[in-house]
C-alpha positions in Angstrom: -23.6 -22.8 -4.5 -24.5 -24.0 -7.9 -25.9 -27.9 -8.4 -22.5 -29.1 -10.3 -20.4 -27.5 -7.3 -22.9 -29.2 -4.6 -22.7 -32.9 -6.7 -18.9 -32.4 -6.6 -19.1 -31.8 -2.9 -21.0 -34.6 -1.8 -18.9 -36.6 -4.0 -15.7 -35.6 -2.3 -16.8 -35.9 1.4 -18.2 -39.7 0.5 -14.8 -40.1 -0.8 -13.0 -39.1 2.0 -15.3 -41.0 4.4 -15.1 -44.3 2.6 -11.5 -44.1 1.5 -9.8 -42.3 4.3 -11.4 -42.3 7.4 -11.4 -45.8 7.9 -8.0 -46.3 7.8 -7.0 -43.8 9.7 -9.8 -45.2 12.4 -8.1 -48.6 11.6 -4.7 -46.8 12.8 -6.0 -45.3 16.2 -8.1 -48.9 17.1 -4.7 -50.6 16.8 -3.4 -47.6 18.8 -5.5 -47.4 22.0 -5.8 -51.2 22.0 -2.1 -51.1 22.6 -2.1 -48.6 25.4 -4.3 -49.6 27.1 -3.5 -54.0 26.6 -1.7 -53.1 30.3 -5.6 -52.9 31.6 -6.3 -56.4 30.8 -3.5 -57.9 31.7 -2.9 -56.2 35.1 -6.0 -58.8 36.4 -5.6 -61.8 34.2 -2.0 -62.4 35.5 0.8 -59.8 35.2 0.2 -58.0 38.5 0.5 -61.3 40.4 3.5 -62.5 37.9 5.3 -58.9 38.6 3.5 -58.9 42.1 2.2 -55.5 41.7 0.6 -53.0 44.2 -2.9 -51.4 42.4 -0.4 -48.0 43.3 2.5 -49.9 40.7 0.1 -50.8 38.4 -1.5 -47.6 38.4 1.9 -46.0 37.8 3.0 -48.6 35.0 -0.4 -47.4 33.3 0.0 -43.5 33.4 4.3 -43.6 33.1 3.4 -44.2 29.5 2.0 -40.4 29.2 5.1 -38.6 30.5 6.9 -40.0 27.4 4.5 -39.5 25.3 4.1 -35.8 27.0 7.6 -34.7 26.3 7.7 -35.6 22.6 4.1 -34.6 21.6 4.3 -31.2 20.2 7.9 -31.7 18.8 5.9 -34.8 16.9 3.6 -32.8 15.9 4.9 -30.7 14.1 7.9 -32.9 12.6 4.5 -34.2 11.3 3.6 -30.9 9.8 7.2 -30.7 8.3 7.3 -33.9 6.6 3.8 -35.1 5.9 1.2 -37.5 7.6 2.4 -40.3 5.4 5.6 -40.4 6.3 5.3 -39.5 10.2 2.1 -41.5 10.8 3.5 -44.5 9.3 7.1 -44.1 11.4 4.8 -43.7 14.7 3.0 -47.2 14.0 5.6 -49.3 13.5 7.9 -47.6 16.2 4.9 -48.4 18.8 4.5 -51.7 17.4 7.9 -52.7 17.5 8.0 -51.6 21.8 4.3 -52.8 22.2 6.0 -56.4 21.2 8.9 -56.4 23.6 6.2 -56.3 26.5 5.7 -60.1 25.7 9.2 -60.6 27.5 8.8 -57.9 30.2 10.5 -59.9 33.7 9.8 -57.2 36.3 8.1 -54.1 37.4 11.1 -51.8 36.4 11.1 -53.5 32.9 7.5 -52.6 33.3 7.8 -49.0 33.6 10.7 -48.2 31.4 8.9 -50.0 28.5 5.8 -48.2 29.2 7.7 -45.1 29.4 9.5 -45.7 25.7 5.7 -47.0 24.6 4.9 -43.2 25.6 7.9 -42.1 23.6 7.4 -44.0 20.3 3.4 -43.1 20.2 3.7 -39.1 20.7 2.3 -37.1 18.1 0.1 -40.3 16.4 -3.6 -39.2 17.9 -2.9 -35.2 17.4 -1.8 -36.2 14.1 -4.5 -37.9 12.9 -6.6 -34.8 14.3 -4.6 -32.4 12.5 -4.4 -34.5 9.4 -8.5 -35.5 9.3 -9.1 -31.7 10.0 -6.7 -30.6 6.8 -8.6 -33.0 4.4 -12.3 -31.3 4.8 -13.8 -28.0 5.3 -14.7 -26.7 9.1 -18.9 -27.6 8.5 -17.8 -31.5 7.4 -15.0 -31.5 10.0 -17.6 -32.9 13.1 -19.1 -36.0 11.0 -15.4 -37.1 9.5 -14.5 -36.5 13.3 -16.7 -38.6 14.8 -16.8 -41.3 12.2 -12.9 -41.1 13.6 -13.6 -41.1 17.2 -15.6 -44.5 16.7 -12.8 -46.2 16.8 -11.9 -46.1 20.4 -15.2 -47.1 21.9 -15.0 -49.9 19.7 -11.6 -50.9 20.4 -12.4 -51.8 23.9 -16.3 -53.5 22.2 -14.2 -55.2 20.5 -10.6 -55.5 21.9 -11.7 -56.4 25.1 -13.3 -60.2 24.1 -9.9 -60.3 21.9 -7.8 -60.1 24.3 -9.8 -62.5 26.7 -9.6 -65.0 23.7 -5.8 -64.1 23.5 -5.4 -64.3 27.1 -7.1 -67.9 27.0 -4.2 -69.3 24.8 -2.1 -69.8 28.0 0.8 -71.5 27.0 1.3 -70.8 23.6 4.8 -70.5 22.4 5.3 -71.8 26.1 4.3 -67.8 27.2 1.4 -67.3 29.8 -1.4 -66.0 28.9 -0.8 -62.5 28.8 1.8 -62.2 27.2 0.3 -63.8 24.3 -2.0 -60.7 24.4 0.6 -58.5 24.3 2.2 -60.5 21.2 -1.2 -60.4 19.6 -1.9 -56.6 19.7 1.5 -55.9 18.7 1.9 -57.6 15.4 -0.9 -55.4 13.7 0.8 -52.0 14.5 3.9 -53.2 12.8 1.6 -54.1 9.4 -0.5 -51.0 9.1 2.0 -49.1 10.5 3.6 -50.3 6.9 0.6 -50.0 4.9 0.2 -46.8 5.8 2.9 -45.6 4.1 1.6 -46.8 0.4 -2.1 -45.7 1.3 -2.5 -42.6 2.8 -1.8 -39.3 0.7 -0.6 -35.8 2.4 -2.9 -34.0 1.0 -6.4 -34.0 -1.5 -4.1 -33.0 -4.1 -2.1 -36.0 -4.2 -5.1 -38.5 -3.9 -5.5 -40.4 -6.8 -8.8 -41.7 -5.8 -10.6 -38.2 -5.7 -11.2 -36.7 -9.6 -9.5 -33.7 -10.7 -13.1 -31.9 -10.0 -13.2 -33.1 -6.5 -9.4 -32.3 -5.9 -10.2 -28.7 -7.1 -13.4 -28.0 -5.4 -11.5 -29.7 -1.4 -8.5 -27.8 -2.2 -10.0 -24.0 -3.2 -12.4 -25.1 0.1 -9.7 -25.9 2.6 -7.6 -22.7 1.1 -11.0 -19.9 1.7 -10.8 -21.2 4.9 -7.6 -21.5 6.1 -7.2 -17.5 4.7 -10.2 -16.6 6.1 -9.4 -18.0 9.6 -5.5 -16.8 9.2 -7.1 -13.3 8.9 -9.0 -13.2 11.9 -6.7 -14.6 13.9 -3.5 -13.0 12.6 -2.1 -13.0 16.1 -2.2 -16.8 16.1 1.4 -18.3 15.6 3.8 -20.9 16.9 5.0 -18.8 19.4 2.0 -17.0 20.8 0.1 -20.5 20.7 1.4 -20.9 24.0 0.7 -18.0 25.8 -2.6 -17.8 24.3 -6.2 -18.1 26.7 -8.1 -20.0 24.8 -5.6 -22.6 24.0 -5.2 -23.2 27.8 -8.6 -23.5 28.7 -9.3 -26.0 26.2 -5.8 -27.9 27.3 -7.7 -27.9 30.6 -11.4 -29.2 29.7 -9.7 -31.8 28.0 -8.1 -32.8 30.7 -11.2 -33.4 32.8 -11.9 -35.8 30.0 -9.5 -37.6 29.8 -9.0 -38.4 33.2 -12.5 -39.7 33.0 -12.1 -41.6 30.0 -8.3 -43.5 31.4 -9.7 -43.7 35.0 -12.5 -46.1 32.8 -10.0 -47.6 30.9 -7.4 -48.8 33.2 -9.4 -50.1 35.7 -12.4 -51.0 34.9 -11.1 -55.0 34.2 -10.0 -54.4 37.4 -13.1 -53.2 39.0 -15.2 -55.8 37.2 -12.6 -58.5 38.7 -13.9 -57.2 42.1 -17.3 -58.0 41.6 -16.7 -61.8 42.9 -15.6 -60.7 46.3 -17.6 -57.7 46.5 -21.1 -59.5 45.4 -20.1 -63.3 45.1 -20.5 -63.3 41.3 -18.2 -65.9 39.4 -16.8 -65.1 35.6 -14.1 -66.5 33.5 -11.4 -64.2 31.7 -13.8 -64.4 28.3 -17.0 -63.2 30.6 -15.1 -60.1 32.2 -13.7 -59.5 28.4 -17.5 -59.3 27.4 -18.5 -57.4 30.4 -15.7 -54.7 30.1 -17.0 -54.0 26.3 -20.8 -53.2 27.7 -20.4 -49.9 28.1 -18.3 -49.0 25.0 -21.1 -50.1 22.8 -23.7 -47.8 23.7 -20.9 -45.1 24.1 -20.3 -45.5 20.0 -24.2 -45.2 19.4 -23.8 -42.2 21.9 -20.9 -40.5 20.1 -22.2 -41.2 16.5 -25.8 -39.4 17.2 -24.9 -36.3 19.4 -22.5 -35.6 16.7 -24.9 -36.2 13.6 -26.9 -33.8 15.8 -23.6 -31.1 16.2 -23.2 -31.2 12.0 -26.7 -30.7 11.6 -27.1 -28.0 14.4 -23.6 -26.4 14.0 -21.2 -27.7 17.4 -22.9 -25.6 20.1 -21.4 -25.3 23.7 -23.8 -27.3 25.2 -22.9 -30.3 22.9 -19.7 -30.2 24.9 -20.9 -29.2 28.3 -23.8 -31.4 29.3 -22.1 -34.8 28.3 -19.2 -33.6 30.5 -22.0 -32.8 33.5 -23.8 -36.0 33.1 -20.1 -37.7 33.3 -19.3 -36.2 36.2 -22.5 -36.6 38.2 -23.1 -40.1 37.3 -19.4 -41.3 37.8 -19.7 -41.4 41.5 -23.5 -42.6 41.3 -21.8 -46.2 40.8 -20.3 -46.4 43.6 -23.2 -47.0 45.5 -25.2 -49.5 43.0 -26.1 -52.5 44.4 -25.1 -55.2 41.8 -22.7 -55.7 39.0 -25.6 -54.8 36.6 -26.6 -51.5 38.2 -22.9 -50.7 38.7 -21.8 -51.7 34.5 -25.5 -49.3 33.8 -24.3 -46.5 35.5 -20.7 -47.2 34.2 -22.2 -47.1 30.7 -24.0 -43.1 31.1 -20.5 -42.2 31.8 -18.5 -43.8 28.8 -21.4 -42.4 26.7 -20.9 -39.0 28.0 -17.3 -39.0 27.5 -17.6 -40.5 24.0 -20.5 -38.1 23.1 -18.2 -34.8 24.1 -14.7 -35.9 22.5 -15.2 -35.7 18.6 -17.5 -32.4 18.7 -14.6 -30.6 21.7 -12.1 -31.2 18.5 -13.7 -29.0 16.4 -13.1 -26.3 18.6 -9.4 -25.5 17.9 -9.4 -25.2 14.2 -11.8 -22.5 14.0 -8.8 -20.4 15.4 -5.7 -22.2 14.4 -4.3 -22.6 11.3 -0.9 -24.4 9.7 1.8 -24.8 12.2 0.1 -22.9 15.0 -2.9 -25.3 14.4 -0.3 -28.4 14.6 1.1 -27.0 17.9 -2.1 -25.5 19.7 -3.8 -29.5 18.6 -0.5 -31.0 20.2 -0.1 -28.6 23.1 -4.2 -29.6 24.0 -3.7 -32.8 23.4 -0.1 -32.6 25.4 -2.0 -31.2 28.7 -5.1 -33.4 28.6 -2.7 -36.6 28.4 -1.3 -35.4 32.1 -4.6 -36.8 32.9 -3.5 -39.9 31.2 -0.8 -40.0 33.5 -2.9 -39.1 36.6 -6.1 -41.2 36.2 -3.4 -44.6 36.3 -1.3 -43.4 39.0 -3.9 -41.1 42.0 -6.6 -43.8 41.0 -4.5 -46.6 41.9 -2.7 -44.9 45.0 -5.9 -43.7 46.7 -7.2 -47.1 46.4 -4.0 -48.7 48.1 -4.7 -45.6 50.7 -8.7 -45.6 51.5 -9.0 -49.8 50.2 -11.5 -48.9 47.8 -12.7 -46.8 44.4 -15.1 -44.2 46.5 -12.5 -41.9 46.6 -11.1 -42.2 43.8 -14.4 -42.1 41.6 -15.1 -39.2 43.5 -12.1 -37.5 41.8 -13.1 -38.5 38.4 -16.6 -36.9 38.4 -14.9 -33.7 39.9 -12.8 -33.3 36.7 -15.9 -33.6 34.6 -17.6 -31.1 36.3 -14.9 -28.9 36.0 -14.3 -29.3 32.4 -18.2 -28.6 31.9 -17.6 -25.5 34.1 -14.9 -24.5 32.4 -16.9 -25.1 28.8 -19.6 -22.4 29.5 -16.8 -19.7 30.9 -14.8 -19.9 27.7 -18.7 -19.9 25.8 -19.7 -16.6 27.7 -16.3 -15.2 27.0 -16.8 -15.8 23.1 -14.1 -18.0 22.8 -15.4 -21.2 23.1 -16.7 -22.0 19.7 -16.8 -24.6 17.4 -18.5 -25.0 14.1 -21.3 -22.9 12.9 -24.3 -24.3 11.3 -23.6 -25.4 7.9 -25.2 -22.7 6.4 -22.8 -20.3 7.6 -19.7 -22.4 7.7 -17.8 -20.1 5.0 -17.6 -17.3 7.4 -15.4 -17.6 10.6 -17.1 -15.4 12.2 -20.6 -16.4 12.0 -19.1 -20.0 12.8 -17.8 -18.0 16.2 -21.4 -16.7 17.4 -23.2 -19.6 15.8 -21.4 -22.1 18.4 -22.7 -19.6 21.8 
């Protein structure tokens, strides 16, 4: 590589760093704050307005995921069809416009059919953006822009959770309680970038007027070398054969383990820190929980933003998948049996960094094999089965606690998926199937990207 083509390079990435990947992280904050608002407030008021069970509430949470489920792949590749612009943009303000009408929700059937058409109106946004991110820079690049990406949801709860305490607070505004003023709050911004998005983001590096014709060239002749070079090794690789194909499962399935993890965290843990009082006497207002709920999240973004400097630089090797997913599901349990709120939030916090730490570099792992359409449907059909786990962290969490009248049990669960999906990493590894980005050097061949990652 010559010293023009290298400047060029450099010059691109930045651009797409600066320009791009912000936005898009802008998009997916707004997007798991909104999912996930039902966490906070379950225990600062709905569940006694709508007098839910923790079995209800945990089946309001993951009811969301079957609607989202049955549209995801179809999404997907409507998005592939039309453009990110266009379909990104129609997925915000579609979820923005439902995430609003859960101000006025009156009961827990209201409760789950508007989580339900939540589900509905958000398929296809997060394996878009995936798909879309991944289509803008080449396969060595692909981890950093990724995890630069991934920030966003640690940080939504960092910093969605004291939000919506402060939104919660304003109990009684436009006579609502409190958290339906939440649910007004997180709403409104989906609807807005939902509409920006459609003037700022660009299909493709071709059609970005802030990248020079020199960068344009050199993204575009990268992206091409490598889609043909990955199309030719895996010429059996289509729409159709996508889903009868191995290695597409077993990744569906390792991402399942974390994502159960990662919702089991996220829907209850308000709800878990609300327990402290009775469990070790300690007294906090709705702000304090709001403050303790982002503790974990904020070490979790350090977590994810160094273990994947460390997967560009290295090349994404199987063990920067596998051990967060170990240390996940060892440490999970471990909290169970701390004996104060601060050992309990410590232990909670090795967890959240382990899940964080795993998720960007794991989505590198399907576009070394995937390409156009296939690469649209295998990312949606991944994404498609790990969401079950969406559905079934919310709903078997909450039931076995109604059941045993505690989280042992279910916390048990949730480091047994994370084993599994560690497991399940190192078989698809030692099967040669299992890679993800070489080391930079030898990004340009597919190939050497597939034994680099062993």
């Amino acid at each position: 590589m010559d010293t023009t083509q290298s400047v060029v390079e450099r010059s691109a990435i930045k651009k797409v760093a600066v320009r791009l990947v912000p936005f898009v992280a802008l998009m997916f904050f707004i997007n798991y704050l909104d999912r996930t608002a039902i966490s906070f407030a379950g225990p600062n008021g709905m569940n006694t307005d709508l007098a839910l069970s923790a079995a209800q509430f945990g089946f309001a949470s993951g009811v969301f995921f079957i609607g989202y489920i049955l549209l995801e792949v179809p999404s997907n590749l409507a998005l592939h069809k039309f453009g990110a612009r266009r379909w990104l943009a129609r997925i915000m303000v579609s979820w923005g416009i439902v995430s609003l009408l859960f101000t006025w929700v009156g009961s827990v059937e209201q409760l789950y059919i508007l989580r339900f058409i939540l589900g509905v109106a958000e398929a296809g946004f997060f394996p878009g953006a995936i798909l879309f991110l991944s289509l803008w820079v080449p396969s060595r690049h692909r981890s950093k822009i990724l995890a630069l990406f991934y920030l966003a949801q640690p940080l939504t709860t960092v910093i969605g959770a004291p939000l919506a305490a402060l939104l919660i607070q304003q109990h009684g505004l436009f006579g609502l309680e409190g958290w339906r003023v939440m649910y007004f709050g997180v709403a409104i911004p989906a609807i807005l970038i939902g509409v920006a998005a459609w003037f700022y983001l660009a299909d493709s590096p071709a059609k970005a007027k802030w990248l020079t014709p020199d960068e344009k060239t050199w993204l575009t002749g990268a992206l091409e070398k490598e889609k043909n070079a990955t199309a030719a090794t895996n010429k059996h690789v289509s729409v159709r054969t996508v889903f009868g194909n191995g290695r597409v499962w077993m990744l569906a399935l390792i991402y399942f383990g974390f994502i159960y993890g990662l919702y089991a965290l996220g829907f209850f843990l308000p709800t878990i820190i609300s327990g402290f009082e009775g469990q070790y006497g300690t007294k906090f207002d709705v702000f304090q929980k709001g403050l303790i709920t982002a503790i974990p999240y904020l070490p979790a973004a350090f977590a994810l933003y160094f273990w994947s400097k460390d997967a560009t630089k290295r090349g994404v090797k199987t063990w920067h998948i596998a051990v967060p997913a170990l240390v996940g599901g060892l440490s999970i349990p471990l909290a169970l049996f701390a004996g104060s709120p601060a050992a309990t939030i410590a232990i909670i916090t090795l967890t959240a960094m382990s899940i964080f730490a795993a998720l960007p570099n794991f989505w590198t792992v399907p576009t070394q094999f995937l390409t156009g359409a296939a690469a649209a449907a295998g990312i949606a059909l991944i994404n498609t089965v790990g969401n079950l786990a969406g559905f079934s962290a919310g709903y078997v969490t909450g039931w076995l606690k109604d059941w045993t009248g505690g989280y042992t049990v279910p916390m048990f669960v949730v480091g047994g998926f994370m084993l599994l999906s560690a497991i399940l990493m190192v078989v698809l590894a030692r099967n040669g199937a299992g890679n993800a980005a070489a080391a930079p050097e030898a990004a340009d061949s597919v190939a050497a990207e597939s034994a680099a990652a062993r």
